[in-house]
C-alpha positions, 0 to 999 in steps of 0.5 A: 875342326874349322868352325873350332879354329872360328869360334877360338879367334872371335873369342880371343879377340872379344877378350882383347877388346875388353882387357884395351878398354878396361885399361885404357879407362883405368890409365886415362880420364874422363873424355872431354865433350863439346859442352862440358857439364862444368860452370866454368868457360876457357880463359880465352874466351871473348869477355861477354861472359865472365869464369861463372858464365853469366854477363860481366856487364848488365846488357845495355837496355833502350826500352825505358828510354825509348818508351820516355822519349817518343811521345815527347817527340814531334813531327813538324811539317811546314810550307813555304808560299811562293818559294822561289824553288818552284816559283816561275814569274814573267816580267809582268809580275812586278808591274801587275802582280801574280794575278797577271801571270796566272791569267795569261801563264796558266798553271806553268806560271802559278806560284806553288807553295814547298813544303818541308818535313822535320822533328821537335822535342816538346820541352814543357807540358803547355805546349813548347817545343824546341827545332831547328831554325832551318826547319821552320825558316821562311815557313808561311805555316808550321803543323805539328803532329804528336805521337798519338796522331794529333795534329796542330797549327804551332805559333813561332816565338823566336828563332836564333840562327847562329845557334840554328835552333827555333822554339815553337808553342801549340796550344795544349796541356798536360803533353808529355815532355823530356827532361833535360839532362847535362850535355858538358857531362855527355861522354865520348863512348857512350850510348845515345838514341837518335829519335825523330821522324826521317824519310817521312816515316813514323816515329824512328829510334836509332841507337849509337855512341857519341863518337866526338864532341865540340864538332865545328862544321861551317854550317850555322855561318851561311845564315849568320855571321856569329855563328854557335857550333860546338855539335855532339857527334855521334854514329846513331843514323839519322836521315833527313827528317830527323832535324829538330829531334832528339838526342837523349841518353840511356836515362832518357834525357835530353843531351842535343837536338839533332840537326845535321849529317855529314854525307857526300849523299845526302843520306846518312853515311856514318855521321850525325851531329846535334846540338848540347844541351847546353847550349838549347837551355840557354837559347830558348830561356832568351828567347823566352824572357828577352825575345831575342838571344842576349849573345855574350862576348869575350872581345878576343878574335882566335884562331879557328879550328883546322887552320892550314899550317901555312896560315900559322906559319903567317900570324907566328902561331907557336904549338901550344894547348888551348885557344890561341888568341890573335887579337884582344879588341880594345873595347872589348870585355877582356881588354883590361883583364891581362890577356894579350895577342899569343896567349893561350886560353885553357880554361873557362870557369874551371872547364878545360878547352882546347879549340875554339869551338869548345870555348864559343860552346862555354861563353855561349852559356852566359848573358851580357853582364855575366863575370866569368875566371878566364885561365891562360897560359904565356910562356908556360906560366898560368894566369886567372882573370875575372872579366864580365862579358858584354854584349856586341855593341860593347855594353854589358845591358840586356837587350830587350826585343819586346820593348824595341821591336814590337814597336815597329810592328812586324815579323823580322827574320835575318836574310840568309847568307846566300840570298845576302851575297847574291845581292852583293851585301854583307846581310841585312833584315827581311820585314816578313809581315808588317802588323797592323797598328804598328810604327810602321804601318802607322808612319810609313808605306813599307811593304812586306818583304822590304829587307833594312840594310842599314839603321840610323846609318849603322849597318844591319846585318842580322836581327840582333844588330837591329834590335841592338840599334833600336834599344840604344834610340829614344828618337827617331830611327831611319831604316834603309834598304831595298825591295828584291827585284825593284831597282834603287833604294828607300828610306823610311823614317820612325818616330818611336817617340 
């Protein structure tokens, strides 16, 4: 009777299990499963994929550019002999020489050459490369080292810097090199790759987005007093080393030349800048055909960005857009083209600006001579005039370094802005290396080292300035200056005739 009651209730409860289910699929649909066999993906999805799930953009790719670019990029060593870092001198070492030093000093009292590191672009197959100037600046010799491990001594053809940029050239054929590409084209947002050689290491390739443009730093104004800023900023990281290399696009072509960070470190902290493109093309094809840089100028002093509001308030600077202009110089090349004090400058050549680092990024791409549709704004009218810019001497000829500064024979370089403070000068001109058969080793008894201030009685701040002052005179030329360490000043006459 028991086992009849067991088998009674397991069978009224298998036919209820059966009758729930059959009617639980007939009322109800198919139950869902984590992943669904449909194509389709929830609206709320993130928006890397699109409703048929394959990638609503193509995924951006850094190979091509990559693979373009690291051959083309270098590696830059140089050393500095009797850097004043290391160098430790007695008192006798300017009546006797170092030899005095090194005999009774010893090793402590030896002078130890530095050396640095840094990166360059190679920007044509025979050989030419674009750096930073304060990678090579003082270097007694520059080594540069390729991709393929090949190593050679560079020769520097010029350097510039305002702009902080420096153009090498090696002897060699059929290197591989970058093309340039547009920098006023580069945009805020898009990829860029950082490529060099930081920390040291071998060739690196950072990515990142151009996260500001038309950057102005202070940096190029401790070595010059015109300086050039107008960087790419960009989140790509780059360390020390990385300075002189390149920054390209996605194309592989050359946007900027890397050249600072901003770090409270001195290590990357989130920011790098380079310099246009732009602004590279023009610097280096003066230094190529001029051999110096031909600087143009509009004759207008503004005012700076990120001024406190407290010095606006002083020089009744009202809100505007554009550059505000505080001066027009009366020799100057906008003197006669309209523009007054309190005026707004908008665009140049049709290109919008609107700080004062924009506008010297624009003007900086023209020579002395060249005539270019300034736009300006007073009181909420427009206005275009056409104005030809002219040089800092307030002329609109070309300067020809050949034709002026290889007479003299010798190795100029602008003497750094701190070195020119600690003398208590506004700047001046180091004689790196006099040449032999040169004016001055012919005519004079300079001695390597001397820095000019003064030419024909003009003060000499900068290469430029002597360049400038020596193409102007057919006669005689005065030089005046000093050695560093030695008490009173010299003169020395040049007969250019």
């Amino acid at each position: 009777m028991r086992i009849k009651q067991i088998v009674t209730i397991v069978l009224l409860s298998a036919s209820t299990t059966v009758g729930t289910m059959f009617a639980y699929n007939h009322f109800n649909p198919a139950p869902r499963t984590l992943q669904s066999e449909s194509s389709r993906v929830p609206v709320n999805y993130a928006g890397l994929f699109d409703n048929n799930n394959s990638p609503a953009e193509p995924m951006t790719d850094f190979s091509k550019a990559s693979q373009s670019s690291v051959p083309a990029v270098v590696h830059i060593t140089t050393v500095i002999e009797g850097s004043a870092s290391v160098k430790r001198r007695s008192p006798f070492s300017d009546l006797f020489g170092d030899d005095f030093d090194d005999f009774f000093g010893g090793p402590n009292m030896r002078s130890q050459p530095q050396r640095a590191s840094g990166s360059g672009v190679i920007v044509s197959d025979d050989g030419y490369i674009v750096t930073n100037n304060h990678v090579i600046d003082e270097a007694s010799e520059i080594k540069v080292t390729l991709s393929n491990k090949k190593t050679y001594t560079a020769k520097l053809i010029g350097s510039d810097p305002s702009s902080d940029l420096a153009m090498l050239k090696i002897e060699e054929k059929g290197l591989p090199f970058i093309l340039y590409g547009n920098s006023d084209m580069v945009k805020i947002g898009q990829w860029v790759l950082a490529v060099g050689y930081p920390l040291n290491l071998e060739t690196t390739v950072t990515a990142g987005i151009v996260s500001a443009k038309s950057r102005s730093l202070g940096l190029n104004a401790r070595r010059s007093n015109t300086p050039i800023e107008s960087f790419i900023q960009t989140d790509a990281a780059v360390n020390q080393g990385n300075s002189g290399g390149a920054l390209v696009n996605t194309n592989g072509e050359l946007v900027g030349i890397v050249s600072a960070i901003a770090s409270p470190t001195g290590a990357y902290a989130g920011y790098s800048y380079a310099i246009p493109v732009n602004i590279v093309k023009k610097i280096i094809n003066d230094l190529l055909q001029y051999g110096t840089v031909q600087r143009a100028y509009l004759g207008v002093s503004y005012l700076p960005d990120n001024v406190p509001s407290s010095e606006k308030e002083k020089i009744g600077f009202k809100e505007g857009i554009g550059v505000f202009v505080r001066e027009v110089s009366k020799d100057g090349a906008a003197a006669n083209s309209g523009l007054k004090e309190g005026d707004y400058i908008t665009k140049i050549n049709g290109v919008r600006v609107v700080s004062g680092s924009e506008m010297v990024e624009q003007v900086a791409g023209y020579k002395p001579g060249d005539k270019i549709t300034i736009t300006y704004q007073r009181q909420g009218k427009e206005y275009n005039s056409t104005i030809t810019l002219k040089n800092k001497s307030g002329s609109y000829g070309i300067v020809k370094a050949q034709e002026s500064m290889d007479q003299l024979g010798g190795e100029f370089e602008t003497l750094p802005a701190a070195k020119a403070k600690q003398y208590g000068f506004n700047g001046g001109v180091i004689v790196k290396k006099i040449k032999p058969e040169g004016l001055i080793d012919e005519q004079t008894r300079m001695r390597d080292g001397f820095i000019i201030i003064k030419a024909n009685d003009q003060e000499v701040k900068t290469v430029e300035d002597l360049t400038n002052i020596l193409s102007k005179s057919n006669g005689p030329v005065k030089l005046d200056g000093l050695y560093p360490g030695y008490d009173g000043a010299y003169s020395y006459v040049i007969d250019k005739k």
